[in-house]
N, C-alpha and C positions, 0 to 999 in steps of 0.2 A: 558833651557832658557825660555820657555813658564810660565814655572813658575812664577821665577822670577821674568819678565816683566806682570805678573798680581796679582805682591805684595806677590808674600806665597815664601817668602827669607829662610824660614827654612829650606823647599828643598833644599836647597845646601846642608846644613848639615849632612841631614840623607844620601845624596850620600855618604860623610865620615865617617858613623857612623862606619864600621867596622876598622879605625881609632882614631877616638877618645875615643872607648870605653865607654864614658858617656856623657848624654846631660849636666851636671853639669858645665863642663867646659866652656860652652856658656855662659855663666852668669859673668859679672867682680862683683868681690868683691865689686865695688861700686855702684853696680845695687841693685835696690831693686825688680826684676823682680824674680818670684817664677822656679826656676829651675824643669826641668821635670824629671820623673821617670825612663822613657827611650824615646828610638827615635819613637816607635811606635804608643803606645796610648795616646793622647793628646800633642800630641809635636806640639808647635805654633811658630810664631814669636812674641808672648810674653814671650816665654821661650830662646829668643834669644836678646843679648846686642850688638852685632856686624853687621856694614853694610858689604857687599859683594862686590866689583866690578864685572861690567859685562864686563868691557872692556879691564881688566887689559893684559898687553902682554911681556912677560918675555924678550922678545927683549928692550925693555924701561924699567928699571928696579927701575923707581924712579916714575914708575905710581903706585896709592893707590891701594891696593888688601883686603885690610880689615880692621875693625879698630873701634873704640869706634860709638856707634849709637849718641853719644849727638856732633856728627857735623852736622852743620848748614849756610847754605847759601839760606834760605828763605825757603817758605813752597813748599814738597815735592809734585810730580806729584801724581793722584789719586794713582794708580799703585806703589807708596812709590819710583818712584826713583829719581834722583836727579843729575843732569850734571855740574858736574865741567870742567869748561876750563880752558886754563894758564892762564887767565885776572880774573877770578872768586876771590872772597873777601871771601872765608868761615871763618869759626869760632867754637869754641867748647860757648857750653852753661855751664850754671851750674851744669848740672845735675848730673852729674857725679866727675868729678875730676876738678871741680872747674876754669872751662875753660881753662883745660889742655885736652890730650886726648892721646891715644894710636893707632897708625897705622902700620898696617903691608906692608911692600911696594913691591912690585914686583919680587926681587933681594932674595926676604926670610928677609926681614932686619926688625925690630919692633922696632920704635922709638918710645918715649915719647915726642908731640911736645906740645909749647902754639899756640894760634892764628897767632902771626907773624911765628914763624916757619913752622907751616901748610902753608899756605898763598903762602911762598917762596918751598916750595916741591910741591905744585900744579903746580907752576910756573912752577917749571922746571921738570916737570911730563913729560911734551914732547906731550902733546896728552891732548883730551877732559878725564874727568874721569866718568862713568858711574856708579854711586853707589846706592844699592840697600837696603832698610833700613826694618828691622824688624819692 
């Protein structure tokens, strides 16, 4: 957690490295972010496409637990994180998938939402969403 909450979000990652087997996989196809070699030396949160939540609770199962970094609901906390509540208006940018995005939700579930659909999954997230951005 301490991490996290002082911006180096890549640590989550390498807690799973003996699951993912390669940093590669952090990277979406539509990132132009340089994938790492492995988890050890040089692994950044430039080698990472994906926000984190910090809050997410498997009891609530339609809270955000991961998901495309080109969402947006104004400029991030020093810290990179970012508090979504049910009233919150976020949004995907361009940067990626053309103001679409990909999220992974709570339940295990990976949807492909646009802005209104994000929007209405915050909504009803049930809870603040605490998300932590590479």
């Amino acid at each position: 957690m301490e991490f996290v909450t002082n911006g180096q979000v890549f640590f989550t990652f390498v807690v799973m490295s003996n699951e993912l087997n390669s940093p590669n996989i952090l990277i979406c196809p539509a990132d132009n972010r340089t994938e790492a070699a492995n988890f050890s030396s040089g692994f950044a949160n430039s080698n990472v496409s994906y926000f984190m939540s910090v809050t997410a609770d498997e009891t609530m199962p339609q809270m955000l637990l991961s998901g495309d970094r080109n969402l947006t609901n104004g400029p991030l906390l020093p810290n990179r994180l970012l508090r979504l509540t049910t009233n919150s208006a976020p949004g995907w940018d361009h940067q990626l998938h053309k103001l679409r995005g990909n999220v992974a939700f709570a339940d295990g579930s990976v949807q492909s939402r646009d802005t209104s659909q994000l929007r209405l999954a915050v909504t009803n997230s049930g809870d603040d969403n605490l998300l932590a951005f590479p």
